[in-house]
C-alpha positions as CSV (number, residue, x, y, z in Angstrom):
1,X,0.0,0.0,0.0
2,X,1.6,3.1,-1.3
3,X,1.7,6.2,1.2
4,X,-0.7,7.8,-0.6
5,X,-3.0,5.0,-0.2
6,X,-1.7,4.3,3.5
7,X,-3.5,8.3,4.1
8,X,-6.8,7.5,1.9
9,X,-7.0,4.2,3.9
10,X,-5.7,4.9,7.5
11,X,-8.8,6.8,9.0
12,X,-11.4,4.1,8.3
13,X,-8.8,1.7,9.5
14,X,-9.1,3.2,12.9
15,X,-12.2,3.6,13.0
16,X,-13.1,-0.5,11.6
17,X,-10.6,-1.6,14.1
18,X,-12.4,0.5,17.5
19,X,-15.4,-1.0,16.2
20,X,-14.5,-4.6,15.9
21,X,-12.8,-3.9,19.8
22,X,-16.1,-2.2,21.1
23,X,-18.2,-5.3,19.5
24,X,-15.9,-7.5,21.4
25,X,-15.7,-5.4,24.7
26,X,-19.3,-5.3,25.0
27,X,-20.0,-8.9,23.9
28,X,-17.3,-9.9,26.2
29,X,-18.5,-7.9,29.4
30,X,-22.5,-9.9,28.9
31,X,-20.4,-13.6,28.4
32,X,-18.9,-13.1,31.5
33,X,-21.9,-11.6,33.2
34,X,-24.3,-14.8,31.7
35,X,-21.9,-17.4,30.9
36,X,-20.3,-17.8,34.2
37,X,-23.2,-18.4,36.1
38,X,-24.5,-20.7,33.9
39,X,-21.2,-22.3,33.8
40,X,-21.6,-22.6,37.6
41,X,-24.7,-23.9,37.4
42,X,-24.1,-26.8,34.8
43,X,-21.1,-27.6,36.9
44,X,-23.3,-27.8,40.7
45,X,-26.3,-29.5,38.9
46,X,-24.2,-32.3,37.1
47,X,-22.9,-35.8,38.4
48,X,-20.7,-35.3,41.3
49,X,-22.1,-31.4,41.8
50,X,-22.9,-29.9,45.3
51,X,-26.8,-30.1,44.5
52,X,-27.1,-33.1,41.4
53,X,-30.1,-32.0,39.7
54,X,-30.1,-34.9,36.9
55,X,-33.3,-32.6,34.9
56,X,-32.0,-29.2,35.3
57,X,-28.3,-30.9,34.5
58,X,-29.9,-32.5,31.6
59,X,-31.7,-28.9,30.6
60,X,-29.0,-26.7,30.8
61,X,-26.7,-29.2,28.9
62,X,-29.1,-29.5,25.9
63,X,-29.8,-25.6,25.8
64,X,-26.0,-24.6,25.8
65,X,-25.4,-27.8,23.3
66,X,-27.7,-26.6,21.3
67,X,-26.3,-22.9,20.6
68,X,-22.9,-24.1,20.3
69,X,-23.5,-26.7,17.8
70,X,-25.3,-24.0,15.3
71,X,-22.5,-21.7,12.6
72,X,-22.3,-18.2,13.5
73,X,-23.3,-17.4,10.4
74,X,-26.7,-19.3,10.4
75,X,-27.1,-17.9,14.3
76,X,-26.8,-14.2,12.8
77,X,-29.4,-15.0,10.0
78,X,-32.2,-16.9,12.9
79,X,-31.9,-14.4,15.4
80,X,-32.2,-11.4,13.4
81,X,-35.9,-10.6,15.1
82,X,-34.2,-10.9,18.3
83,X,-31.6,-8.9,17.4
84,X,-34.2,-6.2,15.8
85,X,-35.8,-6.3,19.1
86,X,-32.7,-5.8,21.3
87,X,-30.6,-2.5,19.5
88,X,-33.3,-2.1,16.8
89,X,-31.4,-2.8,13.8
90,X,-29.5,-5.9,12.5
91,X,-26.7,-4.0,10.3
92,X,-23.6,-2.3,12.2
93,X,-21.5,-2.8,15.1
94,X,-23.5,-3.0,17.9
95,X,-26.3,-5.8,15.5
96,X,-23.3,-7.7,15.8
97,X,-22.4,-7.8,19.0
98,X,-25.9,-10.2,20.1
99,X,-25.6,-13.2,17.8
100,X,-21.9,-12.6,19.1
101,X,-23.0,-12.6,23.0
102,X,-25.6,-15.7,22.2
103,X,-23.2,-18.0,20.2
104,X,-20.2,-17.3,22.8
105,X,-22.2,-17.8,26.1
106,X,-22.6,-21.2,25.4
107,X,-18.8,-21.8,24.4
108,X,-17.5,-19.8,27.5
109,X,-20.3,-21.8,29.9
110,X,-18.8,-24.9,28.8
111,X,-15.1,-24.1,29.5
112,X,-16.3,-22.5,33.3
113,X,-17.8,-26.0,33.6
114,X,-15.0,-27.8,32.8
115,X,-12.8,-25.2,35.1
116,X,-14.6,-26.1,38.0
117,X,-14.8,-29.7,37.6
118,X,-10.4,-29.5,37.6
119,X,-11.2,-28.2,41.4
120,X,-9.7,-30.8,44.2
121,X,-12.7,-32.1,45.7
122,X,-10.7,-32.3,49.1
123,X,-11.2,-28.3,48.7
124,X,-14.4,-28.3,48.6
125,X,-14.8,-30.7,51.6
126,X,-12.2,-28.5,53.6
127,X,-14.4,-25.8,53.2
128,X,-18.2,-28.0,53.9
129,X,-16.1,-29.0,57.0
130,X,-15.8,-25.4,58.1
131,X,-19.5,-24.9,57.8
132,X,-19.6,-22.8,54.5
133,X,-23.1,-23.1,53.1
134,X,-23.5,-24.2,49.4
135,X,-23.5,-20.5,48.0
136,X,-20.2,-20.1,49.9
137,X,-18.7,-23.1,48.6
138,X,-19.1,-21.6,45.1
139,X,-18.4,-18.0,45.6
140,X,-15.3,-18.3,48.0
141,X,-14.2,-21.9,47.2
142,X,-14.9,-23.2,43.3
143,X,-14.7,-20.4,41.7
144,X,-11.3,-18.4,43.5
145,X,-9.8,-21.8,43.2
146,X,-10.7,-22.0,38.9
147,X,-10.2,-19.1,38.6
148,X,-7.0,-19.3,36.7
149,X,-8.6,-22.1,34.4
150,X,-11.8,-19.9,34.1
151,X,-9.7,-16.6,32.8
152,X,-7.6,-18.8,30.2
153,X,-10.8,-20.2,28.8
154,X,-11.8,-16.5,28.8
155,X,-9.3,-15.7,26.6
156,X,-10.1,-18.7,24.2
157,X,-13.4,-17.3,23.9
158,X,-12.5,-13.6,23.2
159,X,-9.7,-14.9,20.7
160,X,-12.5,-16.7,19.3
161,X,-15.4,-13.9,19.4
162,X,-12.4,-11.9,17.5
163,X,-12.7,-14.2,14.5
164,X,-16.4,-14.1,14.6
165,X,-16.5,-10.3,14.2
166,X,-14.9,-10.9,10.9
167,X,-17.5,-13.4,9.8
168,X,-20.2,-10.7,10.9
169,X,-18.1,-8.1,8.6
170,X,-19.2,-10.2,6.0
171,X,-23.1,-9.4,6.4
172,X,-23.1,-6.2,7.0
173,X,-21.7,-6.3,10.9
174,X,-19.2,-3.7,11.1
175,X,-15.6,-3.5,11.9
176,X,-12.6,-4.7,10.1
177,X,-14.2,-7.6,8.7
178,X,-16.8,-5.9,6.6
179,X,-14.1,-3.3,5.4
180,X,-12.0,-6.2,4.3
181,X,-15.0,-7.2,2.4
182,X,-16.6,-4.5,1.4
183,X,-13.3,-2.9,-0.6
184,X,-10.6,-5.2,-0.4
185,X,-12.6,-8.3,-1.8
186,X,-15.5,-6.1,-4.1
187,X,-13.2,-3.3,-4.9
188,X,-10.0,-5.3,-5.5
189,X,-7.9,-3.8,-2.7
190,X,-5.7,-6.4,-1.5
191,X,-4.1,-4.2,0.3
192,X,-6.6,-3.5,2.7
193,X,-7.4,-7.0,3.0
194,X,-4.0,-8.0,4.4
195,X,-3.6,-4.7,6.3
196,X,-7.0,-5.7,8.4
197,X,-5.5,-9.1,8.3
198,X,-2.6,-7.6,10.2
199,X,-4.5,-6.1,12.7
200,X,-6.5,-8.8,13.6
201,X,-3.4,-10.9,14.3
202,X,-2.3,-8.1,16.4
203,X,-5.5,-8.2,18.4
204,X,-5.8,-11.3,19.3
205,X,-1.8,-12.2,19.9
206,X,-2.3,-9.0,22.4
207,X,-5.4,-10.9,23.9
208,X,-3.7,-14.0,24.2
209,X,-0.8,-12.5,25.7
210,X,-2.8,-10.7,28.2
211,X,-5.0,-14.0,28.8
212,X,-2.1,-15.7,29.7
213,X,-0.4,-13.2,31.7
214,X,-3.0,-13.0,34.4
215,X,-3.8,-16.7,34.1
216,X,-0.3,-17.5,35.2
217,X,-0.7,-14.7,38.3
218,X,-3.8,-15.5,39.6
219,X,-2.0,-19.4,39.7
220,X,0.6,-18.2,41.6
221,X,-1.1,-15.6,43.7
């Protein structure tokens, strides 16, 4: 990309790039803030939980099974009423950020789950032993103690939510993926397509780095 092109292109750079990172921030802030707890609660409910529930075990598995098993892209295309209904439009950033939340929920629920079933069950008991009720147990005990587990799986899914983004550029969802499309595949501008390619790997080795940095202190804290 010549300099002359590097000044035409730069501004909308910037600005595809702060909106592919908003559509992750905010998608990432309502994963947590849904997919934990529910992540919490397949882990109590299931075989070997602190309250076995084998129907609301068998519930919450099929629901969160289910919306991982369907492609982004058909998720975008069957939840566009819901998505009218939530931000009133289904093109732009912030359209994309709810098939984003609703396909990574699922995902990140899944990885909490598995988080909290790596937890030494002689922790647990330690702490029923001390008189902690079941809530306690959760809150002060399984998660602090998966927590490291829970942040790197975290970081899996916003790595992952990253390469989504791209697939929403495609349909109109803002960010760096639909400028890729929209002129470096229709208008011929490579260049464009392997600067946003750049960026993208930028973004997410920064994530991962990040992910893994606070992973490894909250192990060692």
């Amino acid at each position: 990309m010549t300099g002359e092109g590097w000044d035409r292109w730069a501004p909308e750079l910037w600005q595809a790039t702060l909106e592919t990172l908003a559509i992750v921030g905010i998608a990432g802030v309502v994963t947590v803030l849904l997919g934990l707890p529910l992540g919490v609660a397949l882990s109590v409910t299931g075989p070997g939980g602190l309250t076995p529930s084998r129907t609301v075990s068998r519930v919450l598995g099929a629901v969160v099974d289910i919306g991982r098993s369907i492609p982004f892209i058909i998720l975008m295309i069957a939840i566009v009423p819901f998505t009218r209904l939530v931000v009133g439009t289904t093109i732009g950033s912030s359209a994309a950020a709810v098939p984003l939340t609703v396909a990574a929920i699922p995902f990140f629920a899944r990885l909490v789950e598995a988080a909290l079933r790596e937890v030494s069950p002689g922790v647990v008991d330690a702490g029923a032993s001390m008189g902690a009720s079941r809530r306690q147990l959760i809150v002060k005990v399984l998660v602090p103690e998966a927590l490291p587990s829970i942040v790197a799986g975290l970081t899996v899914t916003v790595v992952a939510m990253i390469g989504y983004t791209a697939m929403a550029g495609a349909v109109g969802g803002g960010g760096l993926g639909e400028l890729a499309v929209s002129y470096g595949y229709h208008r011929f501008e490579t260049g464009v397509t392997w600067v946003t390619v750049a960026i993208l790997v930028v973004v997410v080795k920064a994530v991962q780095t990040a992910g893994d940095l606070c992973a490894r202190r909250l192990s060692h804290r």
